[in-house]
C-alpha positions in Angstrom: 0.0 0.0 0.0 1.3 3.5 -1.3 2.6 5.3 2.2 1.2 8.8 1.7 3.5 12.0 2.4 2.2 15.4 4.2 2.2 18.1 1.5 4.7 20.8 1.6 3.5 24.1 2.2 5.2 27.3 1.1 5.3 29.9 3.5 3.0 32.7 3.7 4.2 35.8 1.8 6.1 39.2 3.8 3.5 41.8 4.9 2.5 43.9 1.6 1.8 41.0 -0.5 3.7 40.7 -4.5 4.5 44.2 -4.1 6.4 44.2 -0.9 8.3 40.8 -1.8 9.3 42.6 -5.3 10.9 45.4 -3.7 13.0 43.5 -1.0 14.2 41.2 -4.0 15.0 44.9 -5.2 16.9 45.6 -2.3 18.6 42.8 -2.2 20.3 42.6 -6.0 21.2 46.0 -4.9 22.9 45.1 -1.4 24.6 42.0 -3.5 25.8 44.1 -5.6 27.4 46.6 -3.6 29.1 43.7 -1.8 30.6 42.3 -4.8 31.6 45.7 -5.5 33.3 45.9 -2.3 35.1 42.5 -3.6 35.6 43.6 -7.4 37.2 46.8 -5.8 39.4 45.1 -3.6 40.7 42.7 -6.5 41.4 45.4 -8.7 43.6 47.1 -5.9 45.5 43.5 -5.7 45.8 43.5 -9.0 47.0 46.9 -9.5 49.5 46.9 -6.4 51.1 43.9 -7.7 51.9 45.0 -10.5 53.3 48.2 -8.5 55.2 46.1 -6.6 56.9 44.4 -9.5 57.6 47.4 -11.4 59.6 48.1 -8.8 57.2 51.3 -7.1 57.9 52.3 -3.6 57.5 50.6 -0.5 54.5 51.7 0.4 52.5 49.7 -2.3 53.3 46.8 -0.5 51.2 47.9 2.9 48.3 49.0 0.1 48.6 44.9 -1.5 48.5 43.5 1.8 45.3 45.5 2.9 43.4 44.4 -0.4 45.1 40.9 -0.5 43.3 40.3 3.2 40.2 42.1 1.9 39.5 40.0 -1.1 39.8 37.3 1.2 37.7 38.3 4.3 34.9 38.9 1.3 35.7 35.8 -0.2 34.8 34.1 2.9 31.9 36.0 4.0 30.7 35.5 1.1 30.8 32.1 1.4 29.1 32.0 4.7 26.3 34.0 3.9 25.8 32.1 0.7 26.2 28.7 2.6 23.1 29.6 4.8 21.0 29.6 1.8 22.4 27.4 -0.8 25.5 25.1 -1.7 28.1 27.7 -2.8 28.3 27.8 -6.4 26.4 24.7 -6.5 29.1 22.6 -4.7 27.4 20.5 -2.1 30.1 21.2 0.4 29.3 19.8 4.0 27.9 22.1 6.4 26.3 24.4 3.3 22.6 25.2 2.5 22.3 24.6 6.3 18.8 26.3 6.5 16.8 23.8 3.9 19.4 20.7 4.9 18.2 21.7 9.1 14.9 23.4 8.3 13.0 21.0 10.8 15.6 21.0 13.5 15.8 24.8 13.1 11.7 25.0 13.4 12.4 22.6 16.6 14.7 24.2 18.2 12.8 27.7 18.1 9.5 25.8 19.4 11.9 24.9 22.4 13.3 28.5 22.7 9.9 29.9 22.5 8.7 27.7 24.9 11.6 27.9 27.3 11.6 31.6 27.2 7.9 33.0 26.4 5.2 30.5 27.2 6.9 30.5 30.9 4.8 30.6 34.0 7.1 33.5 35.3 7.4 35.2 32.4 3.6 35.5 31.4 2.5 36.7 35.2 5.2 39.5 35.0 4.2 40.6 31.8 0.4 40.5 31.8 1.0 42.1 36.1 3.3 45.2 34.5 0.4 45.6 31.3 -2.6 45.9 33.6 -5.2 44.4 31.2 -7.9 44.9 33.7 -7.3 49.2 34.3 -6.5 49.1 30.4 -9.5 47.2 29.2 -12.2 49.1 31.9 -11.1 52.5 30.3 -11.8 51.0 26.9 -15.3 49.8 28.1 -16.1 52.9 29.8 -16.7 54.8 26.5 -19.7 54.5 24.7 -18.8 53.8 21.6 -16.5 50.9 22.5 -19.3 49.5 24.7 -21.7 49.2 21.6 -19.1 47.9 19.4 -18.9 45.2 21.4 -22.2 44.8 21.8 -22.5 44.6 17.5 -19.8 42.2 18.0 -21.6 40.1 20.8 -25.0 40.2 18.7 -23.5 38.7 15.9 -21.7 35.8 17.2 -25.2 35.4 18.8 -27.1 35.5 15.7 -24.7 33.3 13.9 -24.5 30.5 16.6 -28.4 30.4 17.2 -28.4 30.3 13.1 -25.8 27.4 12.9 -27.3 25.2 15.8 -30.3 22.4 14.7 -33.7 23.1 16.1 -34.2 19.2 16.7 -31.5 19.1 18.1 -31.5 22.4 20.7 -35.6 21.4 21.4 -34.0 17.8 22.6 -31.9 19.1 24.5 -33.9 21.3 26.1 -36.5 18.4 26.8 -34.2 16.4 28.1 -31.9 18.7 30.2 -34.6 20.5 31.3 -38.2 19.6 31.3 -37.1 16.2 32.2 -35.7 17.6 35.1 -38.2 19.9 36.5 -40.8 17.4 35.1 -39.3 14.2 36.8 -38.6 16.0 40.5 -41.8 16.1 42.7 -43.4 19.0 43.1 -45.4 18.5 46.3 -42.8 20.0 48.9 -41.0 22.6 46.8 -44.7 23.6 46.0 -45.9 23.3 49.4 -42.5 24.8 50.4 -43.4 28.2 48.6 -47.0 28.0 49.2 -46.4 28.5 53.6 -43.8 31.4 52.6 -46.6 33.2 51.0 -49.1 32.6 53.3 -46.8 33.3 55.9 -46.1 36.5 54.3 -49.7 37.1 54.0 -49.0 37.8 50.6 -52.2 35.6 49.2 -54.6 38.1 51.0 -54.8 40.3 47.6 -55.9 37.1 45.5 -58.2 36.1 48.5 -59.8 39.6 48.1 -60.5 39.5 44.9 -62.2 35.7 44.8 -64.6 37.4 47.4 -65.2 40.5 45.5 -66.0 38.1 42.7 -68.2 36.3 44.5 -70.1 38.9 46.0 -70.5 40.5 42.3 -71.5 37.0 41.0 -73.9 37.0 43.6 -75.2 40.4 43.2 -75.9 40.3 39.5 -77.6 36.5 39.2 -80.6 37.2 41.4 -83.1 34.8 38.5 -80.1 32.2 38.8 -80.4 32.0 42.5 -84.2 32.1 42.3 -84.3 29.4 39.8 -82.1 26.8 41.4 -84.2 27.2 44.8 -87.1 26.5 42.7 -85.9 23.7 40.5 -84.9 21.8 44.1 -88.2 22.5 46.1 -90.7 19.6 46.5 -93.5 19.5 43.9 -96.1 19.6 45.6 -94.8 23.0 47.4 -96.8 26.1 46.5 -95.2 28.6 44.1 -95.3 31.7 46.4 -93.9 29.6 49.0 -91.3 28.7 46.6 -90.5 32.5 45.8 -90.4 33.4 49.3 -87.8 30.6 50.2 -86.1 31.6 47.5 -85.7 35.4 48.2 -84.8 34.4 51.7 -81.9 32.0 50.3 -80.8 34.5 48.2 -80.6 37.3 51.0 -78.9 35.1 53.0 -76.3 34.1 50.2 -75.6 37.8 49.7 -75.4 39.0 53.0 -73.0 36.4 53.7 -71.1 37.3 50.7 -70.9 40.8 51.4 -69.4 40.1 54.8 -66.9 38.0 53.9 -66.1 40.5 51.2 -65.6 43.2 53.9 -64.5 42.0 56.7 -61.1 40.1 56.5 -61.4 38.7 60.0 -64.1 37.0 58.8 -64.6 33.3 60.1 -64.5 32.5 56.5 -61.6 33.9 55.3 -59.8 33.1 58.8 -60.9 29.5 57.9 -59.8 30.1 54.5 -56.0 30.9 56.2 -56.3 27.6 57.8 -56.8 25.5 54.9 -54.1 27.1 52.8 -51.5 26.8 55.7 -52.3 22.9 56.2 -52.3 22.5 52.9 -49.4 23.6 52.3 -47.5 21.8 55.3 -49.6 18.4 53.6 -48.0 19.1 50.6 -44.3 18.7 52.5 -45.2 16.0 54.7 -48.6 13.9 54.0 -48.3 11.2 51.6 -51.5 10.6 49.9 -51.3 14.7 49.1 -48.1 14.6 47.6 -49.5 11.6 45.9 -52.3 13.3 44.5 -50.2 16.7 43.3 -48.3 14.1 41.5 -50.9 13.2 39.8 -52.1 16.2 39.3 -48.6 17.1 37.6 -48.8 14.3 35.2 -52.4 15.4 34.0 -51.0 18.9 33.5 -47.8 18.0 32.0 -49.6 15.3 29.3 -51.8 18.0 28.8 -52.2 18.6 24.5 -51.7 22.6 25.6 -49.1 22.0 27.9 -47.1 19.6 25.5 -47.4 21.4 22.6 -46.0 24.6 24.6 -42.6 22.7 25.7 -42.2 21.7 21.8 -42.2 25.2 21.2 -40.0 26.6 23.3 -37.2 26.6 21.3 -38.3 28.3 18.3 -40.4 30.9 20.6 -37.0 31.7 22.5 -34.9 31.1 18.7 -36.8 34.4 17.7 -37.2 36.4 20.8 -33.1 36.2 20.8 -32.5 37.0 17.1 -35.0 40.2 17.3 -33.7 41.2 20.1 -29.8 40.5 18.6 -30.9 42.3 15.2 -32.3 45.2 16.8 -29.8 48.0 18.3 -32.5 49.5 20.3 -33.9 46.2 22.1 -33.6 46.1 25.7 -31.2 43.2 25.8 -28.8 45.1 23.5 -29.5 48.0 25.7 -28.6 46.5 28.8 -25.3 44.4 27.5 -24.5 48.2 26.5 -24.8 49.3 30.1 -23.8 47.1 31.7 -20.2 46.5 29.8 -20.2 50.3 30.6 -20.7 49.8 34.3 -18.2 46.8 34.4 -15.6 49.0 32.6 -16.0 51.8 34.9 -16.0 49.5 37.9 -12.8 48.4 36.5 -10.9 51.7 36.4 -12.2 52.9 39.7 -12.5 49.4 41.8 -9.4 48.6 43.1 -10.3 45.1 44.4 -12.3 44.4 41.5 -9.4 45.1 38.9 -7.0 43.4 41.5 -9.6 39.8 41.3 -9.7 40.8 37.5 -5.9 40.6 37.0 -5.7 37.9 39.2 -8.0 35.6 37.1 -6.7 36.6 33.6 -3.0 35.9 35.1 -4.4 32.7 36.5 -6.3 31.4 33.4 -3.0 32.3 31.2 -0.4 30.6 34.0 -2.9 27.4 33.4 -2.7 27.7 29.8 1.1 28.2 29.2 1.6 25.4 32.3 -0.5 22.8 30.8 -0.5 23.4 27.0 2.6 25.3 25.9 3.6 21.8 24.6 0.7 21.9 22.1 1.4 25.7 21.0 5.1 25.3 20.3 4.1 22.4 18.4 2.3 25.1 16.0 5.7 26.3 15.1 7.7 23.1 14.9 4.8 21.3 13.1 4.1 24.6 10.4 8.0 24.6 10.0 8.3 21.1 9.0 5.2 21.3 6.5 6.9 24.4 4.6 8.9 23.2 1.7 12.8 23.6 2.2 13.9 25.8 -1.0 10.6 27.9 -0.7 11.8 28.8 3.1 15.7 29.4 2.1 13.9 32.1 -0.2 11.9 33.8 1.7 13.7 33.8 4.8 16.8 35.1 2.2 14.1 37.5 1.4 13.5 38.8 4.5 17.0 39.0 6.4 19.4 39.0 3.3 19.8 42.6 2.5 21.4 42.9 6.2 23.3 40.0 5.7 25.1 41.6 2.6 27.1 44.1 5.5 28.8 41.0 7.0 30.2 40.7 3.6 31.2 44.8 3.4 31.9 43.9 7.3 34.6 41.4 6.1 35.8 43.2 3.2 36.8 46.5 4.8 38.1 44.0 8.6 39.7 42.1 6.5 41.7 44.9 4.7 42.2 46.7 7.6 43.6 42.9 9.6 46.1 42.5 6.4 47.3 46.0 6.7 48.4 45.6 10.4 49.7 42.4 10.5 51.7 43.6 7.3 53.2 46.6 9.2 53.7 44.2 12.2 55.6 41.9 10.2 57.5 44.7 8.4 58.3 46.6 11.7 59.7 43.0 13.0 61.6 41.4 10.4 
């Protein structure tokens, strides 16, 4: 079976695009050629004062040969080692030449390790991100207005696109089974019953009592012909009809009166009773059994409900477009209060001393953790995008990018070099 290869991968292109990379190429023909220069220049001084010297010319010439011999060959060799960094020297694979593709791979390697070692330190990443103060920095960006609602922008659209990207089947399972099942599967007797007796207790039911007697009373009040026909439909046949009216009338009063004094009176024995009721139901609904029992099965004839079911399965798409509307629209009160509050938090964060402290704490923290447990894995983004580039393609461009200085170690050696040859030529002249 055919062992695949991984792909080379050239390396992306200097800052400025085709443009950029064809004027450093510019730059460097030039810088090569002002080195050779220096090198053409120096031979042609050789030359020259050799010549001199045979003719017979003064002493002199011989210190001016000696300074050119030694600076041909300090450009010479720096030529040679720039060239060797890049490429076999006039195509002569020499050992130890081209050493950047030849060690491309150790090369990415070794600066993973130096990166590592020297950046992505525990040390190194609490002093920095301590002396940057991200927290004080990043409240008085937050503080302004305009930065708050660009955020905000931002926010609503990473919103809008996750809620777009996610599956309503599978967001509506979830939320069946991570939720309704939950609150659905717990019983609800004693957390009911539980915040039942703090209302009552509060007396905070008192309202809704008043208003099922002032209901009553008014339903009361306006069906007098009910109340006088359902006296009459239950009398005895045989019972005279005025009778019948009368006995009605009285039932009626009675039924009123009644209602208009529980209606006005709240310590009436009625509504005290009422209390009563409420407050051991509510303790039944903690402790007894057969009621918690019974609200169970309550639940379950309210949750199988067709209303109640088809309600959950909507949830999703209700919530789905209350959040996009909300995301879309720069004057909906979500967007609004993100705004303001990222305002808040970013003036809480210039003026809050223990706040920014706790906020520089945790960003130092979470970035400690990272670089601690994982700066493995993000060297390995350098040693791993090193070894994919192809080796000729990196020579070049890193050539591109650092050759024009490189170019001055070969002027560098040129103009030592003469200068070395012309002292050790004295030296030897003044000695022997």
């Amino acid at each position: 079976m055919e062992q695949l290869t991984p792909a080379k991968v050239t390396p992306a292109d200097p800052p400025g695009g085709a443009a950029g990379e064809a004027e450093k190429r510019r730059a460097l023909r030039k810088m090569k050629l002002v080195a050779l220069s220096f090198l053409l220049g120096a031979t042609l001084v050789f030359l020259l004062t050799s010549w001199a010297q045979s003719a017979g010319w003064p002493g002199w010439v011989g210190y001016v040969r000696a300074a050119a011999e030694a600076g041909m060959v300090g450009a010479l060799a720096d030529w040679f080692a720039v060239t060797a960094l890049f490429r076999h020297p006039l195509g002569l694979k020499i050992p130890h030449t081209a050493i950047i593709p030849n060690k491309k791979d150790a090369l990415g390697t070794s600066l993973g390790d130096f990166v590592g070692s020297n950046f992505l330190s525990e040390e190194v990443v609490r002093d920095k991100l301590k002396r940057v103060e991200i927290a004080r920095r990043l409240g008085g960006w937050l503080a302004q207005e305009e930065n708050a609602e660009r955020v905000t922008s931002e926010l609503a659209t990473m919103v809008r696109a996750a809620v777009k990207v996610l599956r309503d089947d599978d967001i509506q399972a979830i939320m069946e089974q991570a939720v309704a099942r939950r609150i659905i599967d717990k019983p609800w007797g004693p957390p009911l019953g539980k915040i039942l007796q703090g209302v009552f207790a509060d007396g905070a039911h008192h309202k809704l009592v008043d208003l099922m007697c002032d209901r009553a009373y008014e339903w009361v009040r306006d069906n007098h012909t009910t109340m006088l026909r359902v006296v009459s439909d239950r009398a005895p046949s045989w019972s005279p009809k005025f009778v019948d009216e009368m006995l009605a009338d009285k039932v009626y009063g009675e039924v009123l009166s009644f209602a208009w004094a529980v209606k006005t009176d709240v310590n009436h024995p009625m509504r005290l009773a009422l209390d009563k009721f409420l407050g051991e139901f509510a303790q039944d609904l903690q402790t007894d059994p057969d009621v918690m029992a019974r609200a169970e099965q309550v639940k379950g004839q309210i949750v199988h409900h067709e209303e109640v079911q088809r309600l959950i399965g909507s949830a999703w798409s209700t919530a789905k477009e209350m959040l996009l509307t909300a995301a879309e629209d720069p004057s909906s009160e979500l967007r609004r209060r993100v705004r303001l509050g990222l305002v808040s938090l970013g003036s809480r964060l210039v003026s809050d001393d223990q706040l920014r402290s706790k906020a520089d704490g945790w960003v130092e923290g979470a970035a400690a953790y990272l670089v601690k447990n994982y700066s493995r894995e993000i060297t390995t983004i350098i040693t791993d995008t090193v070894e994919r580039w192809d080796a000729e393609e990196t020579s070049r461009k890193i050539e591109l990018q650092v050759g024009r200085d490189l170019q001055f170690i070969r002027i560098n050696g040129t103009v030592v070099g003469a200068l070395a040859g012309l002292v050790i030529y004295a030296v030897a002249e003044l000695l022997f």
